[in-house]
Every structure is written in structure tokens, then in C-alpha cells.
C-alpha positions in Angstrom: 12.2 -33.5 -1.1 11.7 -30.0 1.1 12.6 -27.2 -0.6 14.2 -24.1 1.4 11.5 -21.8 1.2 13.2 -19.0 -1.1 13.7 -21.9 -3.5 9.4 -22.5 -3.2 8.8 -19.0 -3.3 11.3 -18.5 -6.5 9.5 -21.8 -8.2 6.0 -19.7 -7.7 6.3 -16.3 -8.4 5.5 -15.1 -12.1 8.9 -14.8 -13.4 7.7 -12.8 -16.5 8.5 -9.7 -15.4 11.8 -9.1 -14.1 15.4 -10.5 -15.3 17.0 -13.5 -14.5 19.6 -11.9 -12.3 17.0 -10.6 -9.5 15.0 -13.7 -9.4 17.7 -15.4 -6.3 17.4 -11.7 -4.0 13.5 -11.1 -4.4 13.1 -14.9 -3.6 15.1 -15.0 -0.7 13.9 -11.2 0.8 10.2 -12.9 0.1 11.3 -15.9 2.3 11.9 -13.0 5.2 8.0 -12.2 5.5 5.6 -14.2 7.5 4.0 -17.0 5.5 0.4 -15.5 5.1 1.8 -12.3 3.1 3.8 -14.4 0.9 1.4 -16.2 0.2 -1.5 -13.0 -0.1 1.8 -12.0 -2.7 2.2 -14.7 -4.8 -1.7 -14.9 -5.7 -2.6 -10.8 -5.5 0.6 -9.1 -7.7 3.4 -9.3 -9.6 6.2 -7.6 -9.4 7.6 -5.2 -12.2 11.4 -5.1 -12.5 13.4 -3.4 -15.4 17.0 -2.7 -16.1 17.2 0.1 -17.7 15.1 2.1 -20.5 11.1 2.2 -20.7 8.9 -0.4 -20.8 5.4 -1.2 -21.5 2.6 -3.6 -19.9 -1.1 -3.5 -20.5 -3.5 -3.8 -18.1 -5.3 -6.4 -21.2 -2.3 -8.7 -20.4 -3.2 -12.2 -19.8 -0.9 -12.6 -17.4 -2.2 -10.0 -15.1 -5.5 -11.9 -15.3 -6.9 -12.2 -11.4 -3.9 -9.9 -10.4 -4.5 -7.0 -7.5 -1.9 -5.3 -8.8 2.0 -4.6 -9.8 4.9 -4.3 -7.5 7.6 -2.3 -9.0 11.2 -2.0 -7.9 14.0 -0.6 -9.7 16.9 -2.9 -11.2 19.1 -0.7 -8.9 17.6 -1.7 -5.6 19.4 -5.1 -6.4 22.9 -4.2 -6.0 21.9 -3.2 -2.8 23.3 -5.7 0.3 20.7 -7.9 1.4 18.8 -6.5 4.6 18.1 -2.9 1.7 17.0 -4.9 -0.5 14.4 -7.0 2.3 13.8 -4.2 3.9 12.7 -2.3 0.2 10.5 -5.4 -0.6 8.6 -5.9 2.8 8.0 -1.4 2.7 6.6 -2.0 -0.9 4.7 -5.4 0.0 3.0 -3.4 2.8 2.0 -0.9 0.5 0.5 -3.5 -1.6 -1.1 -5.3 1.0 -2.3 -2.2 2.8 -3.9 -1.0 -0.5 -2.0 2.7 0.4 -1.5 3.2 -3.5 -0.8 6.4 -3.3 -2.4 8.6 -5.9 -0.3 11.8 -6.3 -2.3 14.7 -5.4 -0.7 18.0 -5.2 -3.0 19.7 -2.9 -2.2 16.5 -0.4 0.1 18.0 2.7 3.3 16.4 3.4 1.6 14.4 6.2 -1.1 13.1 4.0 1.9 11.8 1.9 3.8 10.7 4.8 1.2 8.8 6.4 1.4 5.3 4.5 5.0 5.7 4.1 5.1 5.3 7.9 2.8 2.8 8.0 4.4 0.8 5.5 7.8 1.4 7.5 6.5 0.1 10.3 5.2 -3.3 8.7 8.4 -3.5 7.4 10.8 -3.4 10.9 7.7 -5.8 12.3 8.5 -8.4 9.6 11.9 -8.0 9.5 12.9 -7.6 12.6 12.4 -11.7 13.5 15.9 -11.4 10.9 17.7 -8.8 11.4 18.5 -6.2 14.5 15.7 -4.0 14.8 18.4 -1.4 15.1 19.7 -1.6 11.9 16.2 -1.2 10.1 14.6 1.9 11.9 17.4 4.1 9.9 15.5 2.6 6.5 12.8 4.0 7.9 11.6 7.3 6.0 14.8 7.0 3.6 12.6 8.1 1.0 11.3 11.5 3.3 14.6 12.4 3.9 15.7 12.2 0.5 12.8 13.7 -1.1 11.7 15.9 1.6 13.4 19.5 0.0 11.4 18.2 -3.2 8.4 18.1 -1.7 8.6 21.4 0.4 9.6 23.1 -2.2 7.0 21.7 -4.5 4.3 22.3 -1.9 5.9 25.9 -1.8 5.1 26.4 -5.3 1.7 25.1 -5.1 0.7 27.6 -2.5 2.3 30.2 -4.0 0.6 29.5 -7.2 -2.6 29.1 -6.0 -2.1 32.9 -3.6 -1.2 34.6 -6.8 -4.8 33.1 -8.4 -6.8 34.5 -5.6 -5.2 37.6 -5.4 -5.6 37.9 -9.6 -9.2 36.9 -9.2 -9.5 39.8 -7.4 -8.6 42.1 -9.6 
């Protein structure tokens, strides 16, 4: 018997880390990526789900043994209709794949912070778009700029301003 392949993918991932109700939608937004990165997926990370509240997971736990790394995605992504939620995994599977962990740095300019979010975008519409309308995933693209993009500038303002007023007191 042939399996579909989000039923394969949902038999191999680790399903240690994320609750029952998400397992059907990550398998089947998996089963939208070429075969390679699945794959590269499945044997490199896991991915980090949780409902609500705080959790913990050592980097000593067995089952992250051989890992690359974690994946995480927030419990609310998953209420989401399908193409976010596909469109959220393949960004976040580039990342991963693209090693672009980025390490938050507040002297980094916006685009030093932008940079791998656009790569990762891009990724994403590539893989996708063999799925779905490459119209309807270029206005995914930078979601997360345009939400967080007064956050930034602003926090970017404060930073300068901070460090302006240490020169100028250094001065004195």
C-alpha cells in the first residue's frame, strides 16, 4: 500500500513536540515542499509547537540527539486556512534550511534584519507556487515587516538616540 505523501510525512516526523490537533496541517503543508527539503527536514529539526503558556526543552534531550535544530510555530498559526499556514511553514523551513537564524542584534539596521526575511520569502512563493497562485502568496510576503516595522523604527530610534546621548555625555 502507497501512502499519500502527507500521511508518510505525518508517520515520520517526531511527533513529541507539538499537540495532536496540528499533526494533519503541518503534515499536509510539509507534503507542499519539494521532496529533498522534506526530507533535509525530517532528519535536521523538529518542530516546536505549544498551545498556550511556557514551556521548557533542553538542549540535553535525547530526542534532539543528531538534530540541527528546532522549528517553532505558534499554536495560533493553525487556525489559520491552509495556503497561511503552508506558506508560514515553507518561510520558517527556509530559514532553517538556509541556516539565517537570526541572532537579535540591536545595532543590526533594518536591512540587515530584513535581508533573510526576504530570502526566506522568496523560497517560500518558489515552493509554493507549483500549489497555489503565485498571486495570492507574494502579499505573505514581508507580513511580518509590515507588522513589526513601527517596532523596529522606533526601537532603532531609541538605540540611536541612546547611544547620541553617550557620546555627547562622554564628552563632558
Amino acid at each position: 500500500m502507497t501512502w499519500p505523501k502527507w500521511e508518510q510525512i505525518d508517520y515520520d516526523l517526531d511527533k513529541d513536540f507539538y499537540p495532536e490537533e496540528v499533526r494533519y496541517p503541518l503534515a499536509k503543508a510539509l507534503s507542499l515542499l519539494p521532496e529533498e527539503v522534506v526530507e533535509a527536514v525530517i532528519e535536521n529539526y523538529i518542530f516546536f509547537i505549544i498551545e498556550m503558556g511556557g514551556s521548557y526543552l533542553s538542549f540535553k534531550d535525547k530526542r534532539l540527539e543528531g538534530k540541527k535544530g528546532i522549528i517553532h510555530l505558534d499554536y495560533s498559526l493553525f487556525k489559520k486556512n491552509s495556503m497561511e499556514i503552508a506558506f508560514t511553514v515553507a518561510h520558517e523551513v527556509a530559514h532553517a534550511l538556509g541556516d539565517d537564524a537570526i541572532e537579535i542584534n540591536l545595532n543590526m539596521t533594518l536591512e540587515e534584519q530584513t535581508k533573510p526575511e526576504i530570502k526566506a520569502d522568496k523560497l517560500a512563493v518558489e515552493w509554493l507556487s507549483k500549489h497555489y497562485e503565485k498571486e495570492s502568496l507574494i502579499p505573505m510576503c514581508g507580513y511580518w515587516k509590515n507588522r513589526t516595522l513601527k517596532k523596529i523604527m522606533e526601537e532603532d530610534r531609541k538605540r540611536r538616540s541612546k547611544n547620541l546621548k553617550a557620546k555627547r555625555d562622554k564628552k563632558r
